[in-house]
Structure formats: structure tokens, C-alpha cells
LUMTIZA-537235 format. One record per residue (C-alpha): residue number from 1; x, y, z. Coordinates in nm, 4 decimals. Example, Ala and Ser with C-alpha at 12.3 -4.5 7.8 and 13.67 -1.06 7.14 Angstrom:
REM LUMTIZA-537235
{pt 1, {1.2300, -0.4500, 0.7800}}
{pt 2, {1.3670, -0.1060, 0.7140}}
REM end
This chain:
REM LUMTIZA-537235
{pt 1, {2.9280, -1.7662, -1.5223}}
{pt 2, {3.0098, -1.7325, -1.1662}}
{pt 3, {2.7175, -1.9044, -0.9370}}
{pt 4, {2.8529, -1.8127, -0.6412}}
{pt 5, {2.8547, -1.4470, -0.7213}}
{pt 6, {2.4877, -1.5213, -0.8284}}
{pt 7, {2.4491, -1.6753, -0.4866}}
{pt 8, {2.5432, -1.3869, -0.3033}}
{pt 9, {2.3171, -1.1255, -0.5423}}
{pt 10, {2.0456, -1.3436, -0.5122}}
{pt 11, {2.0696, -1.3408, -0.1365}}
{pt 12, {2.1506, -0.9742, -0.1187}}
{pt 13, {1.8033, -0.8921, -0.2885}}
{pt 14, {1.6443, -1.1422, -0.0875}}
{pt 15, {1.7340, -0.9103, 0.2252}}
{pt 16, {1.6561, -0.6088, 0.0479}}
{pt 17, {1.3745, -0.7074, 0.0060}}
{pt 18, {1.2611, -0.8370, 0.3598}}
{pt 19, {1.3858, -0.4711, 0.4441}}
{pt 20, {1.1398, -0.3338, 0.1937}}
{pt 21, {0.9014, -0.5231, 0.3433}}
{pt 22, {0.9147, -0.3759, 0.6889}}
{pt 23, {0.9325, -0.0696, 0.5823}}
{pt 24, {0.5929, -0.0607, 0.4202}}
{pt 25, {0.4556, -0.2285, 0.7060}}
{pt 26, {0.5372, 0.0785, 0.8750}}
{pt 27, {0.4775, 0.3656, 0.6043}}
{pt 28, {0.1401, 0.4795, 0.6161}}
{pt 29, {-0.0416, 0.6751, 0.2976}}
{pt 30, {-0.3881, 0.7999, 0.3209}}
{pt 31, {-0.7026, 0.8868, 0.0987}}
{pt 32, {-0.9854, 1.1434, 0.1007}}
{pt 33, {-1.3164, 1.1064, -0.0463}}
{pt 34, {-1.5751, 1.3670, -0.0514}}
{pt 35, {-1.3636, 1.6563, -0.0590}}
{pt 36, {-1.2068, 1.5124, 0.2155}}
{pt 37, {-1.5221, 1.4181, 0.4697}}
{pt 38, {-1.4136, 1.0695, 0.4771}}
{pt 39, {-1.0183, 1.0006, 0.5122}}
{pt 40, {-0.8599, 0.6148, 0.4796}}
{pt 41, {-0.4792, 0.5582, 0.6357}}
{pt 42, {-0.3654, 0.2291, 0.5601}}
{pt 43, {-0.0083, 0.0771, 0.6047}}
{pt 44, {0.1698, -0.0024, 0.3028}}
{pt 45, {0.1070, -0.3455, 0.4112}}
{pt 46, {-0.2220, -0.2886, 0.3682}}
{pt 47, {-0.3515, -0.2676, 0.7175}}
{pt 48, {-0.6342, -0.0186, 0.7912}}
{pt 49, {-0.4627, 0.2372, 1.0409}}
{pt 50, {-0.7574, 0.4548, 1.0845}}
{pt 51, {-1.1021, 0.6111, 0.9198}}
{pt 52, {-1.2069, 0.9398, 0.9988}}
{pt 53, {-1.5229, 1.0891, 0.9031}}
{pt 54, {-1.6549, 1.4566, 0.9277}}
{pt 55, {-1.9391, 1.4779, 1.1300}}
{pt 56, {-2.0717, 1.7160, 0.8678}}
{pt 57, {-2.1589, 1.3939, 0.6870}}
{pt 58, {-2.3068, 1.1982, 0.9002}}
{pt 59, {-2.7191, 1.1921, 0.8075}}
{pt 60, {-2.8811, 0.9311, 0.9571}}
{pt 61, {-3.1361, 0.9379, 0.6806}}
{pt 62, {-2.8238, 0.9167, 0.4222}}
{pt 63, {-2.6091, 0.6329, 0.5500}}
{pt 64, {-2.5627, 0.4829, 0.1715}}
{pt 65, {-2.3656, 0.8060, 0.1396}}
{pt 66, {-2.1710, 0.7640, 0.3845}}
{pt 67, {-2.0778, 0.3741, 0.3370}}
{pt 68, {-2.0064, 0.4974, -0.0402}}
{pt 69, {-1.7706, 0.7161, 0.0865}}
{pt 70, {-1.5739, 0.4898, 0.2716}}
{pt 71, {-1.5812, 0.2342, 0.0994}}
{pt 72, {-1.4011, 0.5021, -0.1490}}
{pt 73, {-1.1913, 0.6372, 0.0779}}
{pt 74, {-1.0454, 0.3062, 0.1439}}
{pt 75, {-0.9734, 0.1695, -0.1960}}
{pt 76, {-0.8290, 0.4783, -0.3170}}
{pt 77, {-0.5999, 0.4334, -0.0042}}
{pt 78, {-0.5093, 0.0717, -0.0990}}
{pt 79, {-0.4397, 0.1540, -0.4193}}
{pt 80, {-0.1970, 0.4315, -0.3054}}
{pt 81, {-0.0590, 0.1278, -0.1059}}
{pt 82, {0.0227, -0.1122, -0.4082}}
{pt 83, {0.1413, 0.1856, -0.5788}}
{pt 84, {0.4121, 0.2451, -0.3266}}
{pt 85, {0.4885, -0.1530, -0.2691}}
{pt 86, {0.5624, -0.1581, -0.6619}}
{pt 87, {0.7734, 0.1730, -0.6640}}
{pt 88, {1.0254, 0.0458, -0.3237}}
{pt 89, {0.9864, -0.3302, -0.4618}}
{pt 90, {1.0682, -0.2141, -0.8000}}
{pt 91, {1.3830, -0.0267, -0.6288}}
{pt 92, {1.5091, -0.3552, -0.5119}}
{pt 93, {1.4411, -0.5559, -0.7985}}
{pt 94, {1.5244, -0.3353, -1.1025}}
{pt 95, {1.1832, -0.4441, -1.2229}}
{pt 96, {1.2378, -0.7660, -1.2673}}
{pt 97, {0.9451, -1.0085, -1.4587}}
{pt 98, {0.6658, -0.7913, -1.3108}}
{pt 99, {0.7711, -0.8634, -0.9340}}
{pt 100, {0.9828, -1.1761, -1.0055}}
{pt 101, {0.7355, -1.4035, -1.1816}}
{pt 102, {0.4354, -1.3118, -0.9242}}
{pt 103, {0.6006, -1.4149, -0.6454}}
{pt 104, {0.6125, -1.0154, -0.4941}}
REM end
């Protein structure tokens, strides 16, 4: 068993995966609800980029609608955003222990 060649993989994925990591701070990935009256962007960091609503859907007498639809809109974008940490983490990683024991 060589430990410094384990050294040296061990710090290799540790930069991968600080690369990873800025990359998904930068990727964006969005989400419709509605049919698409209400759209999420979030970063794959998980930062809300923008919301943008139709405003064929904007009733004043129907605002539960409307926070429904967000509040879709934006979860369905978040979990687009996990999705795509896993798949470049996994990349990095080979899958290992779920995300390395929890620590992704």
C-alpha cells in the first residue's frame, strides 16, 4: 500500500472537487410551473437567480395561486439543482459512500 500515492489521489479529488464546486455556483438550471406562468432559475449552488411570472396570472383576487405556483416553481428548480450537484460530484468521486460519508 503506497500512502503517498493515496496522498496525492486524495488531494487530487479534493481539488476536483473545489472545481466542481465553482462550477455549480455558476451553472444555472431553471423550472416552470403552470405551463410555464411562473419560471424559478437557481444556481447550482442553490441561489435564487431570478422568478418570473406571467402577468396572465396575476389575479389579485387569486394570490394563493400564485404563491402555489412559486413556491412550485422553485422547488422543482432546487431539485434540478441537487440533481446536477450529485451527477458533477458523482463525476469526481466515482460515487463514493453516497457523497463520501455525508460530507458532500
Amino acid at each position: 500500500m503506497d500512502i503517498q500515492k493515496m496522498m496525492r489521489q486524495a488531494q487530487k479529488m479534493q481539488s476536483d472537487m473545489q472545481a466542481v464546486q465553482q462550477q455549480l455556483e455558476a451553472a444555472e438550471v431553471s423550472a416552470s410551473a403552470g405551463g410555464g406562468m411562473v419560471t424559478a432559475t437557481v444556481t447550482g449552488a442553490k441561489k435564487i437567480k431570478s422568478i418570473k411570472i406571467s402577468p396572465d396570472v396575476v389575479d389579485k383576487d387569486d394570490v394563493e395561486m400564485l404563491e402555489d405556483l412559486v413556491t412550485a416553481a422553485v422547488s422543482e428548480a432546487m431539485d434540478k439543482a441537487d440533481e446536477l450537484a450529485k451527477t458533477e460530484m458523482t463525476k469526481v468521486t466515482g460515487g463514493l459512500g453516497g457523497g463520501l460519508g455525508g460530507l458532500l
